[in-house]
C-alpha positions in Angstrom: -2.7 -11.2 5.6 -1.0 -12.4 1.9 -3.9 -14.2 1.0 -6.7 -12.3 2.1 -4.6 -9.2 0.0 -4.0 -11.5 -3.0 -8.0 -12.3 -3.3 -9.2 -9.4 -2.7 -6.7 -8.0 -5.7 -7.7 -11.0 -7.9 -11.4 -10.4 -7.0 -10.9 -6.8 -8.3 -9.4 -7.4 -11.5 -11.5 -9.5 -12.2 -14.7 -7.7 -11.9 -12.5 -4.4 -13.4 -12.8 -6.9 -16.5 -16.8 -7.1 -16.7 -17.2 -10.3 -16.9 -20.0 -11.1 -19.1 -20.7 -14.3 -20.2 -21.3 -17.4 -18.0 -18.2 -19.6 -18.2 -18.8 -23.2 -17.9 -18.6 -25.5 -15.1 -15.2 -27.0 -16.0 -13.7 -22.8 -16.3 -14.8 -22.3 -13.1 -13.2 -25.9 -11.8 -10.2 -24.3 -13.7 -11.1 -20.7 -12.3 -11.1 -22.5 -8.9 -8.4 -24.4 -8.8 -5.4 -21.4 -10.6 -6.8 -18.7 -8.5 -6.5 -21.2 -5.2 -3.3 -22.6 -6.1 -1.7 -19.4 -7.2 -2.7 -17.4 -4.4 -1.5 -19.7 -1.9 1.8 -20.6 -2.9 2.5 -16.6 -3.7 1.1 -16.3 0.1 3.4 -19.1 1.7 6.3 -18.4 -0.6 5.8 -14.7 0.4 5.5 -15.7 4.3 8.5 -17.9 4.4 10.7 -14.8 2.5 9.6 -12.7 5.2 10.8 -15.2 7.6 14.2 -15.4 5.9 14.7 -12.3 5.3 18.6 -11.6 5.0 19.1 -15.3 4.6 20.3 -17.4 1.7 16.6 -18.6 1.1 14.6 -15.3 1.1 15.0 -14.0 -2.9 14.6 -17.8 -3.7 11.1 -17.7 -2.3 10.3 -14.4 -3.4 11.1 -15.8 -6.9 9.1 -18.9 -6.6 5.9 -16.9 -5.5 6.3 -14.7 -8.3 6.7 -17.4 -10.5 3.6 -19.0 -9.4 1.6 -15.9 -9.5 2.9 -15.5 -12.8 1.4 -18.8 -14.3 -1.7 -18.5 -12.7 -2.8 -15.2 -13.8 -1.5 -16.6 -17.5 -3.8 -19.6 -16.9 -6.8 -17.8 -15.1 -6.4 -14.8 -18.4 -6.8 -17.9 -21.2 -10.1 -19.2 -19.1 -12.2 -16.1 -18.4 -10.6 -13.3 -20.8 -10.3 -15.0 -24.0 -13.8 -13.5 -25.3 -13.2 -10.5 -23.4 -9.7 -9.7 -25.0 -10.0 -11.5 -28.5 -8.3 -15.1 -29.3 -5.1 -13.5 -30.2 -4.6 -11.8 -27.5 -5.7 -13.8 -25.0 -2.8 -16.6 -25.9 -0.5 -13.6 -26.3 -0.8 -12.8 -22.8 -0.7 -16.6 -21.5 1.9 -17.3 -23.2 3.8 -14.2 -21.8 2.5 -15.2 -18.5 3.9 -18.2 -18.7 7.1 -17.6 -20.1 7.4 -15.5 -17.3 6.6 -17.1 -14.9 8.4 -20.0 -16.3 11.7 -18.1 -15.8 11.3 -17.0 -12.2 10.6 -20.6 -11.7 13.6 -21.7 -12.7 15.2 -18.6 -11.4 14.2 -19.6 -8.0 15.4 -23.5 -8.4 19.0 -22.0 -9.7 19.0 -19.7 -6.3 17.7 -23.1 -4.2 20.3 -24.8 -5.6 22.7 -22.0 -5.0 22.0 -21.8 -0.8 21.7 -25.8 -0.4 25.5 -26.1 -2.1 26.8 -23.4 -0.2 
């Protein structure tokens, strides 16, 4: 259900956007590859909280997804949105994207590390 939901979302904002010039091969590779990668690890990150729930793993995965989501959308914004948007902003918003999801990363190693040590 995650990753039909997540698509379908992604899907949307991206058409919300307009979309109108033809990105190149290698974005779409790019496109491709974020949107895939993204998607799924939020999904089985998201899955495995649920199945965890109350546990000492469950905000650790929910971090991790986030994360994940977090620097794909920052990628996914620099390859299709940077005409769209402007340069400036563009990089503003991957690099907040990033930075964000940067820190939930390493939010959810820190609460990993946490339940493996007890």
């Amino acid at each position: 259900m995650y990753p039909r939901m997540a698509f379908v979302f992604s899907a949307a904002v991206l058409l919300g956007f307009g979309i109108k010039t033809q990105p190149s091969g290698l974005s779409l590779v790019t496109f491709a590859f974020w949107l895939i990668a993204g998607v799924m690890t939020f999904a089985v990150c998201m899955v495995n909280a649920h199945k965890t729930r109350g546990g000492r793993f469950s905000a650790a995965f929910r971090l991790l997804g986030w994360g994940t989501l977090f620097l794909a959308a920052s990628a996914i914004v620099v390859t299709f949105l940077s005409e769209r948007l402007g340069a400036a902003n563009a990089q503003f918003a991957h690099d907040a994207g990033f930075v964000i999801g940067f820190i939930l990363v390493l939010g959810a190693s820190n609460r990993f590390l946490k339940a493996m040590t007890g």
